[in-house]
Every structure is written in structure tokens, then in C-alpha cells.
C-alpha positions in Angstrom: -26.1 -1.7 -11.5 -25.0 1.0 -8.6 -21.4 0.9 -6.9 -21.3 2.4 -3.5 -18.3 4.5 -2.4 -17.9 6.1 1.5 -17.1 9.0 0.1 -15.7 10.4 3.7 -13.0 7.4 4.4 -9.3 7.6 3.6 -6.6 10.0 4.5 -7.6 12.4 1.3 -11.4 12.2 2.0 -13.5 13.8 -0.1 -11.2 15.0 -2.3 -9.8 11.9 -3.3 -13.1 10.0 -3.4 -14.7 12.2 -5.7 -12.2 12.0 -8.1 -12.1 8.7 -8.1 -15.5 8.1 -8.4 -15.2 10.4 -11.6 -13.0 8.4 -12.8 -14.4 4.6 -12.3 -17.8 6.4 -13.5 -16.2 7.1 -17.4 -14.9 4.2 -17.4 -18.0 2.1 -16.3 -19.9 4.5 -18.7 -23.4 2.4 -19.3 -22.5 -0.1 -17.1 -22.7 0.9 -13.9 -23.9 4.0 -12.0 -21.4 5.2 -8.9 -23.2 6.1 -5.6 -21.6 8.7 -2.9 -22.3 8.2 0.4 -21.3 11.3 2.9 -21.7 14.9 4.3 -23.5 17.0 1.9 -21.9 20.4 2.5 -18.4 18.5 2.1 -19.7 15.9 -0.9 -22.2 18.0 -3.1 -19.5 21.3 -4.2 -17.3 18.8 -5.0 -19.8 17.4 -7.8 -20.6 20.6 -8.3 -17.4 21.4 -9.4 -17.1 18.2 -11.9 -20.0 19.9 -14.0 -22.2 17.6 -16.0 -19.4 14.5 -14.7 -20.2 15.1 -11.4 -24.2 15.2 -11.7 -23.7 12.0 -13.2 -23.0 10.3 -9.9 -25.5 9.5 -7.6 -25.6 10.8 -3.9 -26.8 9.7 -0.5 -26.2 12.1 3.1 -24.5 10.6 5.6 -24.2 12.9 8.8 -21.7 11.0 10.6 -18.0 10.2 10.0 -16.2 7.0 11.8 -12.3 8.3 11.9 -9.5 6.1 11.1 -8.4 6.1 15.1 -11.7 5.2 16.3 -12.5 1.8 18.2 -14.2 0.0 15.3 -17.3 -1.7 17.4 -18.2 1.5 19.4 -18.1 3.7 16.0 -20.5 1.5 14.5 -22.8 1.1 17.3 -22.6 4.7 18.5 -22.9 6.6 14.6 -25.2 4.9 13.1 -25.6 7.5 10.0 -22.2 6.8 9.3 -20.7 6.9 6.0 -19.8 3.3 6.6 -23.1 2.3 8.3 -25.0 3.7 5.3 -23.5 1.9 2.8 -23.9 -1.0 4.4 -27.7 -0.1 4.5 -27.7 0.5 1.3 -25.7 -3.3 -0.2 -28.2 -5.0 3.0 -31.6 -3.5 0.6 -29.9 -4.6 -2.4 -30.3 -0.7 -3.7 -26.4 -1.0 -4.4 -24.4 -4.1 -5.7 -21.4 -3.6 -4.2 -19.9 -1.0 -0.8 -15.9 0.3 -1.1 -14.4 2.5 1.6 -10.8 3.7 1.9 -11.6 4.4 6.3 -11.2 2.2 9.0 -11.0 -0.9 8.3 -12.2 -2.4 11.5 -15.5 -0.8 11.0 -15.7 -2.0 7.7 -15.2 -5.3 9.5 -17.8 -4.9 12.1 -20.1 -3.5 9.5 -19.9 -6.5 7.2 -20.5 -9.2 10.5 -23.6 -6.9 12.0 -25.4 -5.8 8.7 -24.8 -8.0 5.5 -23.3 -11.1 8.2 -21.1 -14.1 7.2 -22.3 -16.5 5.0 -24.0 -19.9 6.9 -21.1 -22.7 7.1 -18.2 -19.7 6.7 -16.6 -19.6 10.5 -15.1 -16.3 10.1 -15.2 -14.3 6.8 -11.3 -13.4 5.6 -9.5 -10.0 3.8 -8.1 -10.7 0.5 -5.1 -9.3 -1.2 -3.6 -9.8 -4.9 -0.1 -11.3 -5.3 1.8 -10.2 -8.7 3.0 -13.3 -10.3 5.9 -13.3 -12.7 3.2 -14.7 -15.7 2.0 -11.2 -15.6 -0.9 -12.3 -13.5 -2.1 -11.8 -10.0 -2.8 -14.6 -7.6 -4.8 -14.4 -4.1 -3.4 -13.9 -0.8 -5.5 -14.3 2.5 -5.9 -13.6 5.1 -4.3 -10.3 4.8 -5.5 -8.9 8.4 -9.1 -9.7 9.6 -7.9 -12.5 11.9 -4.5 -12.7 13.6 -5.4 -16.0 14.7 -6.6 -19.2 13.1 -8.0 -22.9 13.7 -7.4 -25.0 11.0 -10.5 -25.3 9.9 -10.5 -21.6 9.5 -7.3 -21.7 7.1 -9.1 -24.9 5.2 -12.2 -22.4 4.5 -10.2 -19.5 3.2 -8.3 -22.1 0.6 -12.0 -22.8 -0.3 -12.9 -18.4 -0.3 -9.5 -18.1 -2.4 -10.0 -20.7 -5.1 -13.8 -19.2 -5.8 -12.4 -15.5 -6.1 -9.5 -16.7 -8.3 -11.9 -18.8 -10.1 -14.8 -17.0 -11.1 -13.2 -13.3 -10.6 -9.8 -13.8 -11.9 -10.5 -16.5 -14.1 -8.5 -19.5 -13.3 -9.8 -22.6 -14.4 -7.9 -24.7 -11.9 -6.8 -22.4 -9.0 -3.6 -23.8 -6.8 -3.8 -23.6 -3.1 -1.0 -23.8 -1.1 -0.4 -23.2 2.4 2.3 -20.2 3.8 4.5 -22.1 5.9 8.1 -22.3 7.1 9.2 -25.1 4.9 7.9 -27.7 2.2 7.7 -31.2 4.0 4.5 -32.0 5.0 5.4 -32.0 8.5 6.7 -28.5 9.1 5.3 -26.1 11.1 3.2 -25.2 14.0 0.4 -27.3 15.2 -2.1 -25.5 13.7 -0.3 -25.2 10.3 0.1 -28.9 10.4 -3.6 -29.7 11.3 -4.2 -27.2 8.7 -2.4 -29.1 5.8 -4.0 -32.5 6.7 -7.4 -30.6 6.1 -6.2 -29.0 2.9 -5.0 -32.1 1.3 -7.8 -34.1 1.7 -10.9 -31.1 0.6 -12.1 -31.9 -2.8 -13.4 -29.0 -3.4 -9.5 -27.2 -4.3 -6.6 -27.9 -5.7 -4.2 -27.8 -2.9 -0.2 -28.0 -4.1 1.1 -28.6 -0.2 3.3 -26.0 1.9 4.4 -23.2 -0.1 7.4 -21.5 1.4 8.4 -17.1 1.2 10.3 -17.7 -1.8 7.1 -18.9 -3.6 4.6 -16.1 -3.4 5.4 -14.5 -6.8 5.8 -17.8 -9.1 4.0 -20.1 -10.7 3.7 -22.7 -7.6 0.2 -21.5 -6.1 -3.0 -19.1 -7.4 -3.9 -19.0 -3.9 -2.0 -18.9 -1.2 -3.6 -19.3 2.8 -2.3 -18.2 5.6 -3.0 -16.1 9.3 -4.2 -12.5 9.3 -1.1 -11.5 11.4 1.4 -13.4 8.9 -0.6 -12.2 5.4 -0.6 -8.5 7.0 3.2 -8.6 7.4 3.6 -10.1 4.1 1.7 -7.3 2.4 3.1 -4.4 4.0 6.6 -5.8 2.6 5.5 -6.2 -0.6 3.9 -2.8 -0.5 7.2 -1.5 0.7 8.9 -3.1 -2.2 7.3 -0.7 -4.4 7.7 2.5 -2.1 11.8 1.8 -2.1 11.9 1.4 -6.1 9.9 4.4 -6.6 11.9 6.3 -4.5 15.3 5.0 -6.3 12.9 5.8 -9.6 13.4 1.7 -10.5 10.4 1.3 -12.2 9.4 -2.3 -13.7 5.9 -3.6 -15.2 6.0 -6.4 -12.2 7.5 -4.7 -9.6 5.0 -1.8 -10.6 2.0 -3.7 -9.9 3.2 -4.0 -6.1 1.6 -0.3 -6.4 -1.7 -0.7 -4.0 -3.3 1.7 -6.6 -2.8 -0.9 -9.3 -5.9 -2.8 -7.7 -7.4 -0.8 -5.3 -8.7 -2.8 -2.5 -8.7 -5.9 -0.9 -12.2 -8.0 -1.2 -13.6 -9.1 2.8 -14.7 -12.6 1.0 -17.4 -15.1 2.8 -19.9 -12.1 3.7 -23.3 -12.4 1.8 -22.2 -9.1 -0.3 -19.7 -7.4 -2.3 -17.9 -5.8 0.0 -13.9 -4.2 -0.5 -11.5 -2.4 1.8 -9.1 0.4 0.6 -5.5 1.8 1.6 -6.3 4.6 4.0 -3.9 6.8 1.9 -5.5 5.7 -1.6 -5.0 8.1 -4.5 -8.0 8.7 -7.0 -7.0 6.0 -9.0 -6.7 3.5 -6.4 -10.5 4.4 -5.3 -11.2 4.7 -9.0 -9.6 1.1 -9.5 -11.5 -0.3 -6.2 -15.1 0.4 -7.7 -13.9 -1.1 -10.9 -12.7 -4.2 -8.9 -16.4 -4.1 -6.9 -18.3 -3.9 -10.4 -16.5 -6.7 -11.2 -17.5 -8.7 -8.1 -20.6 -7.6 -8.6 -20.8 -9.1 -11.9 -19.4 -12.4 -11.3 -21.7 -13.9 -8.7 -19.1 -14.9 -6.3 -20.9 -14.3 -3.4 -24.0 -16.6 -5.1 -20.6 -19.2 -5.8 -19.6 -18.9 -1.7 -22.9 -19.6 -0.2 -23.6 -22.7 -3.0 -20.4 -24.1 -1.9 -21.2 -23.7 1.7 -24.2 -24.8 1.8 -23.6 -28.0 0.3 
């Protein structure tokens, strides 16, 4: 099996990549193989450098770099020997399993619609992010930023994308879905939150537990938990602010510690018809190194085989 890492994207880029992809590559030692995708004369000292470690890896050019500030369609279009356009290549041939990049997100975005596409039946593919749960577990959050704005039948099919990660990824037998909203009663909420919940509650393809409220992302109440892009974006740049003001008062806690975006890595763009993950722009080596663990993983679970079954029936 071969993971593919843009080995240009992200605020530390190469630097950051490389080591990261050193370090998911010993501990995915005869398991997986970790493919670079970038500029050679930036890319290939660096391996250099990591002696027999760094020969290990595998490595594809890539002349072209889409930067973090860039309009994500035009990049795209306009650079296609982008790192970002590469790997896409590279997961639509099947000659890698899985694609993770730390850059822009958009074009990660536009890459996964244009090259690998949404799966038939999915209206518009959705970014996932974990939730720490007190049980020392993590639950699913999404969306976390691809759409600001949803139909309900939108927020119905990301209950269904959420309950498949959490089930055959994270391995919940019964996953919980709930729906973000502003207050339990069935009736609360905007109009589309309220459409939303009638859809929920009669799928039978989830569990669905009814409204859950703020209060209720870290406890037992839901596995999955549905909601906007703009509202799950908001909610996990809190969270990830949670950690950066208890690190900086040195506060350190096993829960609280796994609000660290390193901890995971990346957040999964789920109902595309590959394995496809999106990175912090400032990740670390071990958040890269943790992202290609998390799309070996993927990889290896079938959940994109589990989407398209589901969908298509």
C-alpha cells in the first residue's frame, strides 16, 4: 500500500513534510510505503539528508506549488503539475491509496470534486473533524468547513458520512447522530435545522439521538454530531484554541491534550470516491506524521467502498 503526502503544502513545507513522512514511514514499517510529491531540488536533499530512512520513501516531481493565498479554482486549473494536482493523479490511477496535504485547503477541495469527484447519490462531499469525548474516545464532527451553507438533505447525508467513518474507522458499533442546534425540543431552530431533524429521525440507515446542544459535544450524548460548515468551523477553531490557552498557562491534561490538532493530523473530506485528508496549514512533523497514519488507516478500512454501497442503494 503507498500513502501520498504534498510534500510542498503547509506553513513549514518541506521541512516539516519530510520529517513527518519519516516518521509515519517507521511506524508503518512493512505496511505501507510513503510517497513525496514536490520540487525536486527542494524534496530530494532533504531525503538525502535522512540517509538510508530517507531512500526509503518514494518520490514523485511536482514543478508547481499552489500557495496558501491563492484562489483555490484558478490554482488548480492554471498549475496543473501541482503538488496537489499530482497527488490527485496519482489516488485517481489507484498508484496511491490514500493523498494528505497540509496547503490550501480549497484546492484540496476543488481537487477532490474535478479529479477523484463525489460519490453518485452524495450532493456535496463534507470535511470531518474528531471531537475528544470524556470516555477517552473521539467522536466525529462535520461539516467542519467545506460548505457554509446547507439544505437539509445535505445535513441528513453527512449524519449518514459520519456514522460510516465512526463505524468502520473508529469502530463504533452503533454510532449516535445528533444534530448541532440551539436547543433540545424538536422544534428549535432555523428552518433548515428543523427540516433537517425531521429527515434525521426518520433515516434508517443511523442512529439519530435528536438535537444535541454546545454543552454536548464532548460527552457521551452523540458519536456523530452534524452541523453547517460555517458553524463546525467556528466550533473547531474554539476547541483548537482551548488547547493553545492551556499550553500557554502549561495546564496540561490527557483530554484537554488531545484538543492538540497534532494528536490526529487531519480532517478526512468524506463522500469523494478516495481517501482523501486535509491538514492544519501550521502542522508540525508529528501532525503530518499522524495524518498519513490516519490515511493508512482509511485506506484500510474500505470506507469509501462502505459510502458508495450505502449510496447506491
Amino acid at each position: 500500500m503507498k500513502i501520498a503526502l504534498d510534500a510542498m503544502g503547509g506553513d513549514f513545507a518541506p521541512q516539516a513534510a519530510v520529517a513527518g513522512a519519516l516518521l509515519a514511514a517507521e511506524q508503518l514499517t512493512g505496511r505501507a510505503t510513503i510517497v513525496l510529491i514536490g520540487q525536486e531540488a527542494a524534496v530530494r536533499p532533504l531525503l538525502e539528508a535522512a540517509g538510508p530512512a530517507g531512500a526509503a520513501l518514494e518520490f514523485v516531481p511536482a514543478t508547481q506549488i499552489i500557495d496558501m493565498a491563492e484562489h483555490p479554482a484558478k490554482a488548480f486549473q492554471q498549475k496543473p503539475d501541482s503538488s496537489i494536482a499530482v497527488g490527485y493523479k496519482l489516488l485517481l490511477a489507484g498508484e496511491v491509496e490514500a493523498f494528505c496535504s497540509a496547503g490550501n485547503t480549497g484546492a484540496m477541495l476543488v481537487g477532490a470534486m474535478f479529479t477523484v469527484k463525489a460519490v453518485p447519490g452524495v450532493l456535496r462531499p463534507a470535511i470531518a473533524n474528531f471531537l475528544p469525548k470524556l470516555d477517552n474516545d473521539f467522536g466525529i464532527l462535520l461539516d467542519v468547513g467545506a460548505n457554509a451553507e446547507c439544505k437539509p438533505e445535505m445535513l441528513e447525508q453527512f449524519g449518514e458520512l459520519g456514522s460510516l467513518y465512526a463505524q468502520h474507522v473508529l469502530g463504533i458499533a452503533r454510532p449516535q447522530v445528533g444534530l448541532m442546534n440551539l436547543g433540545e425540543e424538536e422544534g428549535k431552530g432555523t428552518t433548515v435545522t428543523q427540516a433537517a431533524h425531521q429527515l434525521l429521525k426518520a433515516n434508517p440507515h443511523i442512529e439519530f439521538v435528536g438535537n444535541i446542544e454546545g454543552r454536548d459535544l464532548f460527552n457521551g450524548k452523540a458519536d456523530v454530531i452534524v452541523c453547517d460548515g460555517f458553524t463546525g468551523n467556528v466550533i473547531l477553531k474554539m476547541a483548537e484554541s482551548i488547547y493553545d490557552v492551556m499550553d500557554g498557562k502549561r495546564i496540561h491534561d490527557p483530554f484537554f491534550d488531545k484538543f492538540n490538532y497534532e494528536a490526529v493530523g487531519g480532517s478526512p473530506i468524506l463522500g469523494i470516491n478516495d481517501n482523501a485528508i486535509i491538514g492544519h496549514g501550521r502542522s508540525t512533523p508529528r501532525a503530518i506524521g499522524n495524518m498519513l497514519v490516519q490515511g493508512y488507516n482509511m485506506a484500510t478500512s474500505g470506507i469509501v467502498d462502505q459510502i458508495k454501497a450505502t449510496f447506491k442503494s
